[in-house]
Backbone as JSON Lines, residues from 0, in Angstrom:
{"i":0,"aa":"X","n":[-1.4,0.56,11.97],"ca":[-2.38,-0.31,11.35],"c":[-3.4,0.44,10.51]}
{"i":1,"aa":"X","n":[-3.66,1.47,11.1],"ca":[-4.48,2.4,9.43],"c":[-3.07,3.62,9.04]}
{"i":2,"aa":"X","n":[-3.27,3.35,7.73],"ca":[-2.31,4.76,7.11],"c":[-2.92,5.34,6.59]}
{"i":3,"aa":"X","n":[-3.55,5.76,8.16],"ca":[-4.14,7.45,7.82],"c":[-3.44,8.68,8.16]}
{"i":4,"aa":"X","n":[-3.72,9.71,7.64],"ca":[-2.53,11.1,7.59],"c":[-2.82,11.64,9.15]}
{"i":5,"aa":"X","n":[-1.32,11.99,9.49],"ca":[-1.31,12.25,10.72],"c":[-2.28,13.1,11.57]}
{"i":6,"aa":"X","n":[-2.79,14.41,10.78],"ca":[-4.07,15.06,11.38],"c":[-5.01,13.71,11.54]}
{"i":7,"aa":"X","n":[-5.67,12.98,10.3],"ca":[-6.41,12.48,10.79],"c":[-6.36,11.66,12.15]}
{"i":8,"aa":"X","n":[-5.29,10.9,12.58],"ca":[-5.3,10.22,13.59],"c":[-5.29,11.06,15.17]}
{"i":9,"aa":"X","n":[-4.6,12.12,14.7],"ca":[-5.21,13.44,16.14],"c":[-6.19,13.22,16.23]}
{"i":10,"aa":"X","n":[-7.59,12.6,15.15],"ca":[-8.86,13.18,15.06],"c":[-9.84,12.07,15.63]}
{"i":11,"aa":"X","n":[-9.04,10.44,15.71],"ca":[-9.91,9.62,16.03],"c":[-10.14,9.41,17.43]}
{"i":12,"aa":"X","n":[-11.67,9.2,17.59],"ca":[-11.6,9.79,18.7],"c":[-12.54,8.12,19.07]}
{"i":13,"aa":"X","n":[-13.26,7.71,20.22],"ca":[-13.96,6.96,20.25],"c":[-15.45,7.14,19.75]}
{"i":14,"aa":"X","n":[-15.9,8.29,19.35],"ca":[-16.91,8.49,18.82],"c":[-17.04,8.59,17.03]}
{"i":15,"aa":"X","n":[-15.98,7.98,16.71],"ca":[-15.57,7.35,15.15],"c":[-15.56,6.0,14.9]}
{"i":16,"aa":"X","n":[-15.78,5.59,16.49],"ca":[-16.04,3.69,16.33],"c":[-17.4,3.6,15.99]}
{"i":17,"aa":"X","n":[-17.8,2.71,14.97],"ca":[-18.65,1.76,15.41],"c":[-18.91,0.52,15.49]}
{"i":18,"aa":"X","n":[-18.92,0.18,16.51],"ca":[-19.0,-1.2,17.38],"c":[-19.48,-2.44,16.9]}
{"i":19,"aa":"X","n":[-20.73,-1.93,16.4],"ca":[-21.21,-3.17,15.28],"c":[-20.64,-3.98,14.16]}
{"i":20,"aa":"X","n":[-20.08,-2.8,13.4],"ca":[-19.46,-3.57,12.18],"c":[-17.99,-3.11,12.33]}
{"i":21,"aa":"X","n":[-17.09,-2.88,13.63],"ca":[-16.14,-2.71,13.91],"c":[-15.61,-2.3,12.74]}
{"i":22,"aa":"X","n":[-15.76,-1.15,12.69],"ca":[-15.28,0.03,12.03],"c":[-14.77,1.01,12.32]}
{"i":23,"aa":"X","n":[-14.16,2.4,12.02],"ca":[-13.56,3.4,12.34],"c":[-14.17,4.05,10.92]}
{"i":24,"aa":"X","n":[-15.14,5.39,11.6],"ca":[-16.01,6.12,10.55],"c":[-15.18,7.45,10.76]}
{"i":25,"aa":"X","n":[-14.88,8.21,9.44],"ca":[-14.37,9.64,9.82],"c":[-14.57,10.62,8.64]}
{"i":26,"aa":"X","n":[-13.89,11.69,8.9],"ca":[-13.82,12.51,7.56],"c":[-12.35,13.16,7.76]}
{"i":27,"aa":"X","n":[-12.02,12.74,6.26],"ca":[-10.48,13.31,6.22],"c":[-10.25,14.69,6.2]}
{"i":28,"aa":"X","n":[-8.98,15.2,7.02],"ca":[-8.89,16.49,7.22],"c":[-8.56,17.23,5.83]}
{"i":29,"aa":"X","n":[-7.69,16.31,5.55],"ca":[-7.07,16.97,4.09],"c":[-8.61,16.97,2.72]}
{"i":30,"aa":"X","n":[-8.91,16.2,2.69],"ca":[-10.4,16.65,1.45],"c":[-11.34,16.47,1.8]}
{"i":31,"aa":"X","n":[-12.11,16.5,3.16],"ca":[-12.71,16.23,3.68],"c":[-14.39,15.09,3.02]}
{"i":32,"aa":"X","n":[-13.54,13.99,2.59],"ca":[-14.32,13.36,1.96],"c":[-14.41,11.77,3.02]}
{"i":33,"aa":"X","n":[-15.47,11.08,3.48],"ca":[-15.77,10.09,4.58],"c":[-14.59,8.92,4.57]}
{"i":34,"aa":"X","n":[-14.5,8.51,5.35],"ca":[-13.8,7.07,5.19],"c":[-14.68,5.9,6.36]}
{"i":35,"aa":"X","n":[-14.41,5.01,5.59],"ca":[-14.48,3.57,6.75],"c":[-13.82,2.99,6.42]}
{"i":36,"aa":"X","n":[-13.14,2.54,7.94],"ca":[-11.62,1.32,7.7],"c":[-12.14,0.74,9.07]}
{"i":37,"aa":"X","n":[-11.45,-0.93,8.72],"ca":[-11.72,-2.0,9.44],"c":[-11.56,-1.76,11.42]}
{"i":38,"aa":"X","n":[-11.31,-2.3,11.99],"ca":[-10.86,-1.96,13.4],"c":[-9.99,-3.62,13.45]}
{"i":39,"aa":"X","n":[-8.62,-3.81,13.47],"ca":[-8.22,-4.84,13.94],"c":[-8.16,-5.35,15.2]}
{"i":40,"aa":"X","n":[-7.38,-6.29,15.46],"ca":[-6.83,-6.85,17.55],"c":[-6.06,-5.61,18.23]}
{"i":41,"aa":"X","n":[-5.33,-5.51,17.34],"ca":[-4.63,-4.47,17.64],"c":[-5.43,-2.93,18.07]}
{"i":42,"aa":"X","n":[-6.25,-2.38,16.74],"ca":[-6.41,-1.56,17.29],"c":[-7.71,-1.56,18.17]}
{"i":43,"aa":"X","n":[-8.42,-2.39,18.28],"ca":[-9.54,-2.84,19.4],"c":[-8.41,-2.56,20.84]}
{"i":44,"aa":"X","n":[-7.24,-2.57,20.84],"ca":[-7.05,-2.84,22.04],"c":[-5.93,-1.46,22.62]}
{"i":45,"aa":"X","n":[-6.24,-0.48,21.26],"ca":[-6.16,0.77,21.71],"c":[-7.21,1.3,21.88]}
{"i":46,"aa":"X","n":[-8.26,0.68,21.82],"ca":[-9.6,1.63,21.56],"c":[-10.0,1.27,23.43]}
{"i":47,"aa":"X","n":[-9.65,0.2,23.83],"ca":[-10.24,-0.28,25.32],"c":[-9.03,0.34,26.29]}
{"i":48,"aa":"X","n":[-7.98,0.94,25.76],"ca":[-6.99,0.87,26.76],"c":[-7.04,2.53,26.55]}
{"i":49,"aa":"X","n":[-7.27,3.23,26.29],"ca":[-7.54,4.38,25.93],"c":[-8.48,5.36,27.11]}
{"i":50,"aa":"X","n":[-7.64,6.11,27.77],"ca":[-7.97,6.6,28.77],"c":[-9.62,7.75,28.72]}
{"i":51,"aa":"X","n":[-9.45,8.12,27.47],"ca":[-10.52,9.21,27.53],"c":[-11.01,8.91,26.23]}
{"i":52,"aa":"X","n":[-11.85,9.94,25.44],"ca":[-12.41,9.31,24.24],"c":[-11.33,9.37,22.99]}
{"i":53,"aa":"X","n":[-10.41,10.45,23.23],"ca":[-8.95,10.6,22.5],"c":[-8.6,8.7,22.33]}
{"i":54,"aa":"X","n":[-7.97,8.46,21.17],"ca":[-7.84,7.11,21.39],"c":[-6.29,7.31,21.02]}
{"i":55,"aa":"X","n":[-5.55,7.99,20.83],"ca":[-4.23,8.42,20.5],"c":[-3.74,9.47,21.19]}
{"i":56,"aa":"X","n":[-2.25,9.71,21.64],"ca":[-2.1,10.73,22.66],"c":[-1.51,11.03,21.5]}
{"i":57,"aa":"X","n":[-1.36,12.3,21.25],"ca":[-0.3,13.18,20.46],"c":[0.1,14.41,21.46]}
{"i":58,"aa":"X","n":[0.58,14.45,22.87],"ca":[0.59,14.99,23.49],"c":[2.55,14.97,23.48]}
{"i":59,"aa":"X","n":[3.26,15.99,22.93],"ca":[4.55,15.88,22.62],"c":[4.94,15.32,22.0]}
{"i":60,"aa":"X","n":[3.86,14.99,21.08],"ca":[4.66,13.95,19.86],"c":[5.86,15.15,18.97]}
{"i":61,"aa":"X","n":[5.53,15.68,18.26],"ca":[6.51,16.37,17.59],"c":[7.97,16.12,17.87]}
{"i":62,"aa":"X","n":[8.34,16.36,19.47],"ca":[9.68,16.38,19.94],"c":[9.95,14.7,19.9]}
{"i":63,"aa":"X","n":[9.05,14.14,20.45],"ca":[9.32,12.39,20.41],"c":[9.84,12.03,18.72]}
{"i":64,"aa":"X","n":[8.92,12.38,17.59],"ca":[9.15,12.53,16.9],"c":[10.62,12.26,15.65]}
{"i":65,"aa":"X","n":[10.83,13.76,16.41],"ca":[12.08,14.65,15.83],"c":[13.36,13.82,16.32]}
{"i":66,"aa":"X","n":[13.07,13.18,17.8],"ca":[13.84,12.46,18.42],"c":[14.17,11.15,17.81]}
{"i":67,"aa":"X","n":[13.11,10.35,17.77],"ca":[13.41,8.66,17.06],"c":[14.25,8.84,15.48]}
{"i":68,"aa":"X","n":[13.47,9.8,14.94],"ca":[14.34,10.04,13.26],"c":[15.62,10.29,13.42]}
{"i":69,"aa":"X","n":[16.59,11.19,14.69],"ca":[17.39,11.83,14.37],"c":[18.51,10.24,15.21]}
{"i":70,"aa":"X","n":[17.99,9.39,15.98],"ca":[18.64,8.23,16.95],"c":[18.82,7.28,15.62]}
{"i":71,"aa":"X","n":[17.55,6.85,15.23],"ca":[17.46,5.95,14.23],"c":[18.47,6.62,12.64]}
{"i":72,"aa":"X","n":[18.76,7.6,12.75],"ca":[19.48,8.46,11.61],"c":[18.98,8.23,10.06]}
{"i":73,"aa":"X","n":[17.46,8.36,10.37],"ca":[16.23,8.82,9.35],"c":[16.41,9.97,8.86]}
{"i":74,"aa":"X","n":[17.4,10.97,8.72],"ca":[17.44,12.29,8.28],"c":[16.73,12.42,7.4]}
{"i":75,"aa":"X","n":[15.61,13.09,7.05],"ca":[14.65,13.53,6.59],"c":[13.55,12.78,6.11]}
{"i":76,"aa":"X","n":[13.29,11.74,6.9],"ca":[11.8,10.84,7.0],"c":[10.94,12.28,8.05]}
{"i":77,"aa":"X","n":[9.53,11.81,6.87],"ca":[8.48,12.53,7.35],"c":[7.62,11.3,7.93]}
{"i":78,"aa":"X","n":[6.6,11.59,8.41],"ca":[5.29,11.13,9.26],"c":[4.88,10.48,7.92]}
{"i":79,"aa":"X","n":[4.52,11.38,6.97],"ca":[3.78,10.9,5.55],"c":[4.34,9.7,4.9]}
{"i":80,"aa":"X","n":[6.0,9.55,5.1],"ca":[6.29,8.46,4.63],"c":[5.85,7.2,4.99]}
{"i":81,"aa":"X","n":[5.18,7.3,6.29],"ca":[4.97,5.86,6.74],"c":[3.51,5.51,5.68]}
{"i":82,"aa":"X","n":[3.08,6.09,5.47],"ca":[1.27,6.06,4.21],"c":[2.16,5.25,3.15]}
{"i":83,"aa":"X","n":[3.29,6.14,2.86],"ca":[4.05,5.31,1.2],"c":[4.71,3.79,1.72]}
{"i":84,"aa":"X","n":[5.27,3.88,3.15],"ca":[5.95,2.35,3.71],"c":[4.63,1.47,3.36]}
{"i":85,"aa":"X","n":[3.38,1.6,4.01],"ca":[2.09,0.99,4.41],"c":[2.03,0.72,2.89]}
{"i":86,"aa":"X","n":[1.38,1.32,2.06],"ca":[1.22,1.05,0.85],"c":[1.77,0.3,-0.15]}
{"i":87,"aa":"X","n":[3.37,0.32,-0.29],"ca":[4.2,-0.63,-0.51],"c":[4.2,-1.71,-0.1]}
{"i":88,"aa":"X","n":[4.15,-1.88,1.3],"ca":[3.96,-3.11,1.61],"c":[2.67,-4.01,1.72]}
{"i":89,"aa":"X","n":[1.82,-3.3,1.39],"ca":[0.63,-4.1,1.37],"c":[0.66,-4.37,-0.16]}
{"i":90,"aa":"X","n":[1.45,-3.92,-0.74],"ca":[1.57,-3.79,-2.31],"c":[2.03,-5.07,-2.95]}
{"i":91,"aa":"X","n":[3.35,-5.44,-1.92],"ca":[4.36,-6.41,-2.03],"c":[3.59,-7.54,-1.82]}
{"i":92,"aa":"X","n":[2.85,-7.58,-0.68],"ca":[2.03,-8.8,-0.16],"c":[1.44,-9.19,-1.07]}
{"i":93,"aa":"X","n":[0.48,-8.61,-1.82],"ca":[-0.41,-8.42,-2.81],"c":[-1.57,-8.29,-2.85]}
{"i":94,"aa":"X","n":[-1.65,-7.26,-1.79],"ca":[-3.03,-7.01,-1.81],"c":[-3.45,-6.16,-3.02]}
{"i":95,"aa":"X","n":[-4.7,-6.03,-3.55],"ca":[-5.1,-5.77,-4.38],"c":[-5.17,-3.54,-4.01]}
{"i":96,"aa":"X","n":[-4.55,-3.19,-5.45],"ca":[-4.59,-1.56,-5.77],"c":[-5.67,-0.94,-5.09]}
{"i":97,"aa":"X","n":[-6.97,-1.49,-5.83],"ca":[-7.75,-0.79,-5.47],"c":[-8.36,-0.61,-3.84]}
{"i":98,"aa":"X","n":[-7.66,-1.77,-2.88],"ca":[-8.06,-1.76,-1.58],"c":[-6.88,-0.74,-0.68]}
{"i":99,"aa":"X","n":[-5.82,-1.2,-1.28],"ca":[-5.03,-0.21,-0.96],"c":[-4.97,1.23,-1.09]}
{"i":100,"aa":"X","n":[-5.44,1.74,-2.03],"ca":[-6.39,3.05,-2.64],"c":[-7.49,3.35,-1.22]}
{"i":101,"aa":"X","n":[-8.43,2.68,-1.15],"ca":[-9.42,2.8,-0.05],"c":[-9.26,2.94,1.4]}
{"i":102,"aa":"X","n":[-8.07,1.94,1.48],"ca":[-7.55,2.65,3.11],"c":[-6.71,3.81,2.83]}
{"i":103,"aa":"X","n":[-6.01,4.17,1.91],"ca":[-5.28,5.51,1.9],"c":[-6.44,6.65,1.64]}
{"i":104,"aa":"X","n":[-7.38,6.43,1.45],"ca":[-8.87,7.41,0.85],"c":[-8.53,8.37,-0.08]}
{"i":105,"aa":"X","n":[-7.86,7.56,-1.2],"ca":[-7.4,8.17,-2.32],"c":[-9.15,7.94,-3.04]}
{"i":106,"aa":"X","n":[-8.99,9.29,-4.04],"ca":[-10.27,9.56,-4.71],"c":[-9.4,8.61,-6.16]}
{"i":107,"aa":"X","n":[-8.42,8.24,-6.95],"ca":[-8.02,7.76,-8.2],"c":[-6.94,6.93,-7.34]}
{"i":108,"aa":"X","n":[-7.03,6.1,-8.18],"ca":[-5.63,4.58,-8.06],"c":[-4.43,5.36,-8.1]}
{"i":109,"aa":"X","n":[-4.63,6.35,-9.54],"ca":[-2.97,5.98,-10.15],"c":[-2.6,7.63,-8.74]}
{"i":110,"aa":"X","n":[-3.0,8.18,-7.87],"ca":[-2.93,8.52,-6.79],"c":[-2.02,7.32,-6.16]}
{"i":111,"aa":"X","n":[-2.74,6.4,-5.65],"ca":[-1.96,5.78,-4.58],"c":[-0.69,4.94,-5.92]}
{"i":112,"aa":"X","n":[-0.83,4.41,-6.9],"ca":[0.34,4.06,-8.07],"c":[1.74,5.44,-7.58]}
{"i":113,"aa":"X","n":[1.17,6.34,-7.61],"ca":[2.57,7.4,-7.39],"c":[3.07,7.24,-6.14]}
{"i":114,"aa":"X","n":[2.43,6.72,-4.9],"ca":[2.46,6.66,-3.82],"c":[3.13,5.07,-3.35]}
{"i":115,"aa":"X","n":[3.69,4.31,-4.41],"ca":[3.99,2.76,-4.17],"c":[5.31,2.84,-4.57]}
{"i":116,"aa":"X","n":[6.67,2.59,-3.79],"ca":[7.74,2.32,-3.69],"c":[8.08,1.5,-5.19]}
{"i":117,"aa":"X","n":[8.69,1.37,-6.67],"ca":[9.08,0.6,-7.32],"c":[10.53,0.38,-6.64]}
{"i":118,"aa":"X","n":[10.88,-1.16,-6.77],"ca":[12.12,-1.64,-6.22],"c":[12.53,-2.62,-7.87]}
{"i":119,"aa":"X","n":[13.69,-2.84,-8.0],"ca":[14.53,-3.54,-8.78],"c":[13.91,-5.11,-9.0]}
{"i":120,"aa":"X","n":[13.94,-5.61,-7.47],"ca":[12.91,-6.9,-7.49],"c":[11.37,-7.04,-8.11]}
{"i":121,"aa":"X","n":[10.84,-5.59,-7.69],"ca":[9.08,-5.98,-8.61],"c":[9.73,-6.31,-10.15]}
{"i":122,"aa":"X","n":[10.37,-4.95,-10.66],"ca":[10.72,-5.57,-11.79],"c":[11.31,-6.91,-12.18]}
{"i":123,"aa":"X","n":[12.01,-7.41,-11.82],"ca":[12.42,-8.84,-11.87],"c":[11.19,-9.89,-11.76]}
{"i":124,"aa":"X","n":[10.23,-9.8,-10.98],"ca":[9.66,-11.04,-10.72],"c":[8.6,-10.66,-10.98]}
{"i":125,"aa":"X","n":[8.53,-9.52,-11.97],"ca":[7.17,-9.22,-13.1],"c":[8.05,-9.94,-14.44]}
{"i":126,"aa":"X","n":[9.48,-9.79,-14.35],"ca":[9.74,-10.46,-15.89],"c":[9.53,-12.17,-15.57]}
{"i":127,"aa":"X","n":[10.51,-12.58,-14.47],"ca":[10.1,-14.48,-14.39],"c":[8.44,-14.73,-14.32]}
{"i":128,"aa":"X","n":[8.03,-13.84,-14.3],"ca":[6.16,-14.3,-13.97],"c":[6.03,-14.18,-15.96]}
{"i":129,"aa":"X","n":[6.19,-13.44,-16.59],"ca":[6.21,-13.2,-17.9],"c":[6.48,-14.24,-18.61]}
{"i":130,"aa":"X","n":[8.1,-14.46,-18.14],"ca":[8.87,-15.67,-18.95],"c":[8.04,-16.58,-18.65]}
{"i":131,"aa":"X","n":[7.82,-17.37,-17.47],"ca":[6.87,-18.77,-16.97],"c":[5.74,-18.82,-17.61]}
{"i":132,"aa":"X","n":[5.27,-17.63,-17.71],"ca":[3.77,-18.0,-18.74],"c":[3.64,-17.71,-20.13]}
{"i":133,"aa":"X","n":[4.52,-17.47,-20.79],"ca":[4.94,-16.95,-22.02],"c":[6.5,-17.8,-22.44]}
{"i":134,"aa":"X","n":[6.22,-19.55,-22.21],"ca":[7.86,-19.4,-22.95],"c":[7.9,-19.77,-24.37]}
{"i":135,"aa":"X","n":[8.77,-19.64,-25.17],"ca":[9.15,-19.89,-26.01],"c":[8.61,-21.41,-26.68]}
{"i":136,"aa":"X","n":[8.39,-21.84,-27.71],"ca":[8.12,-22.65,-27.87],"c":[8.91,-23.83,-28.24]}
{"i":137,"aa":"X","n":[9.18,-25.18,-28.2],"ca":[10.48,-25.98,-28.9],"c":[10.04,-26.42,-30.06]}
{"i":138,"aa":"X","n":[11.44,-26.26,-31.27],"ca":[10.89,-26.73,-32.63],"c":[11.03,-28.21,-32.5]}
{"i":139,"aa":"X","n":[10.34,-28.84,-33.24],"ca":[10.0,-30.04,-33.87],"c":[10.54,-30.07,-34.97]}
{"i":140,"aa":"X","n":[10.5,-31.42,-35.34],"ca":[10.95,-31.65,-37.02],"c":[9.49,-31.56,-37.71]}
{"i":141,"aa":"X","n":[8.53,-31.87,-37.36],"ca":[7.03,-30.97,-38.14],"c":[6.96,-29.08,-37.91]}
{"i":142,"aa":"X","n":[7.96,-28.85,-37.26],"ca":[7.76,-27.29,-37.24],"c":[8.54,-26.94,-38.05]}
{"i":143,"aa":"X","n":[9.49,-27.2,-38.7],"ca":[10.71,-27.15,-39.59],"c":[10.06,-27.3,-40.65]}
{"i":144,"aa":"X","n":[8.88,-27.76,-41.08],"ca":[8.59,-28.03,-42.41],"c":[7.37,-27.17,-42.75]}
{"i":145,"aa":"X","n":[6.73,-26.21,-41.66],"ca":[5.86,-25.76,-41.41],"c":[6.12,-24.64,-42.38]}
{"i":146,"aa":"X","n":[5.08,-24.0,-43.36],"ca":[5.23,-22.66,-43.44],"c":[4.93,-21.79,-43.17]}
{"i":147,"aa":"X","n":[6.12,-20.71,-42.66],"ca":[6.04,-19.97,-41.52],"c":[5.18,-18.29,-41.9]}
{"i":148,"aa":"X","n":[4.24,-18.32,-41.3],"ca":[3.22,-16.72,-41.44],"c":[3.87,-15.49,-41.08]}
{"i":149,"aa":"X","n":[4.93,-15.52,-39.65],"ca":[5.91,-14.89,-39.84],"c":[7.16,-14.14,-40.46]}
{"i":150,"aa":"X","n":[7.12,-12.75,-41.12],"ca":[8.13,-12.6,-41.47],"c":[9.78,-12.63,-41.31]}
{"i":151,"aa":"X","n":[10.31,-13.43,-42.11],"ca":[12.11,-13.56,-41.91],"c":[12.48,-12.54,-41.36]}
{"i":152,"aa":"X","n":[12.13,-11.13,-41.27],"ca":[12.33,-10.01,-40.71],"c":[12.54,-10.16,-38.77]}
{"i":153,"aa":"X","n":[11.28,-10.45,-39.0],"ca":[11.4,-10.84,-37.3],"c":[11.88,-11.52,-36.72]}
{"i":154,"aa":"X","n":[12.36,-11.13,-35.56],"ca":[13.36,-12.31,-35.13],"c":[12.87,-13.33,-34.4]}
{"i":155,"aa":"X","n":[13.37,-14.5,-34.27],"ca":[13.21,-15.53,-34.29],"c":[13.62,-15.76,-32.89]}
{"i":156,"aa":"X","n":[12.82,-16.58,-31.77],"ca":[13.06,-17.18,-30.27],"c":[13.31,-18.49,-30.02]}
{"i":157,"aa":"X","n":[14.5,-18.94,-30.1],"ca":[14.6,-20.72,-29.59],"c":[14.9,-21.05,-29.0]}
């Protein structure tokens, strides 16, 4: 529920909550520049079930890890990919770039833009969104008599 980079989540600890405006306050390992991201149901209910102030065990993760990729036959999925899964799919939904940018704590958009899965379908249903609001127009017998500002050169849509 946050796609934050795996150091960071070693890092959240319960003293990165705050309670009031149910938040999660930190500083990223990688540029060490602040973040605040929301606290959902979900993760409210790692934050209460959470034995010590650690709110994440990474205690053998590596081998757990290495294990699910190689069962699931993920051959060469990283940790990081799940930031590009998250992003995409909040992409698809449609949430807006620039929020998606902010939970990844990208400093520039076109950062998280390199970081967004293109699939065959965006393209497609960026062209029917195009066509639907852009169609063609139908001639008339007053458009036939019209003279046209257009050059014969150009081609013509009917």
């Amino acid at each position: 529920n946050l796609p934050l980079r795996l150091e960071d989540l070693k890092r959240l600890s319960k003293k990165n909550v705050n309670y009031k405006l149910s938040q999660f306050k930190g500083v990223q390992a990688k540029t060490g520049k602040e973040y605040t991201l929301p606290i959902n149901k979900t993760l409210w209910e790692l934050i209460k079930t959470a034995p010590g102030d650690q709110i994440l065990d990474f205690k053998g993760f590596e081998g757990r890890w290495k294990r699910v990729v190689k069962r699931a036959g993920l051959k060469g999925l990283q940790f990081r990919d799940l930031r590009r899964t998250a992003a995409t799919t909040l992409h698809d939904s449609g949430e807006k770039l620039r929020t998606i940018s902010a939970m990844l704590g990208h400093g520039a958009v076109t950062t998280t833009i390199r970081y967004l899965g293109l699939k065959d379908e965006n393209l497609k249903q960026a062209g029917e969104l195009l066509a639907s609001k852009y169609k063609a127009p139908i001639e008339t017998e007053i458009d036939r008599n019209r003279v046209q500002s257009v050059p014969e050169s150009v081609p013509q849509f009917v």
